[in-house]
C-alpha positions as CSV (number, residue, x, y, z in Angstrom):
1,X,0.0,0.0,0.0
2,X,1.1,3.4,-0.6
3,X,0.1,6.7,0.6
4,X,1.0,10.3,-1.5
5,X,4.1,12.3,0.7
6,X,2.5,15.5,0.3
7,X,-0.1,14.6,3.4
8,X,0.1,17.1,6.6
9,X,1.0,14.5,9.4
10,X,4.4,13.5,9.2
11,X,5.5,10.1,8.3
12,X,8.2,7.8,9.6
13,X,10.8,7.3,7.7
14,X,11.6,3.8,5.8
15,X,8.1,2.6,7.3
16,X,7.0,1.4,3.8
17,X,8.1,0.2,0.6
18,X,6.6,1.8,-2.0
19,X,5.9,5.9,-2.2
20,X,3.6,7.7,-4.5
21,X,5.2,11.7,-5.2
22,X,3.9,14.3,-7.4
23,X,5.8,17.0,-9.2
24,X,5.7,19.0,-6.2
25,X,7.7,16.6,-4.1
26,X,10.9,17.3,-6.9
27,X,14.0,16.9,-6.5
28,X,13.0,13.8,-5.4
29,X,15.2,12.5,-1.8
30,X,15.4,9.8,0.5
31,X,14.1,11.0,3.5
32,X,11.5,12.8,1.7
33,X,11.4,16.3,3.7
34,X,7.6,15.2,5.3
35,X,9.2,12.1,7.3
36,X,10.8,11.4,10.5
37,X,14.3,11.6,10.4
38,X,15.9,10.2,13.9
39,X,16.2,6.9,12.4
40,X,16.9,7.1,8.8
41,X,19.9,6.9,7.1
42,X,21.9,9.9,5.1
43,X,19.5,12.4,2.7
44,X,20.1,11.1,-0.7
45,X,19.0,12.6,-3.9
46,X,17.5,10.1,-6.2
47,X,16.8,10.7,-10.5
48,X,13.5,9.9,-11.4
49,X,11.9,10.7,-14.9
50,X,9.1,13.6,-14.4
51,X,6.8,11.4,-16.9
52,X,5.3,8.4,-14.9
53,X,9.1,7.7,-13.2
54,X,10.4,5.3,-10.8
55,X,13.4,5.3,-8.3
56,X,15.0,3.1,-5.7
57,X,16.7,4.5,-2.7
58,X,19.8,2.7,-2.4
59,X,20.1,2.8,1.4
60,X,16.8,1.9,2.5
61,X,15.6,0.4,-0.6
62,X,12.0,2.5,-0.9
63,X,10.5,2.7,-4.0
64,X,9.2,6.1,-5.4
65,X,6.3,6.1,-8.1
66,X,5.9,9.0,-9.9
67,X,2.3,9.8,-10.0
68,X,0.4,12.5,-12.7
């Protein structure tokens, strides 16, 4: 299950899988600004193509979907 990142609450960070962002969430990064960061690893910029992308973080191993 995934949930967009642009929701109020904060989230944890590495708590699930699979991440839906939109435009607004570019440059994409892993920890994405909206999570918890007291137990994530080091902020890592991650390519993803602006039309329907994917990326992997390489630490954690989330996967972003692009979504629009």
């Amino acid at each position: 299950m995934s949930r967009p990142l642009s929701e109020a609450a904060p989230i944890p960070a590495n708590a699930e899988n699979r991440y839906e962002v939109t435009r607004r969430d570019l440059p994409l990064s892993c920890p994405m600004p909206a999570m918890s960061l007291w137990n994530s690893h080091p902020k890592v910029y991650l390519p993803i193509v602006e039309d329907g992308g994917e990326s992997v973080c390489p630490y954690c191993g989330a996967h972003y979907v692009l979504r629009d």
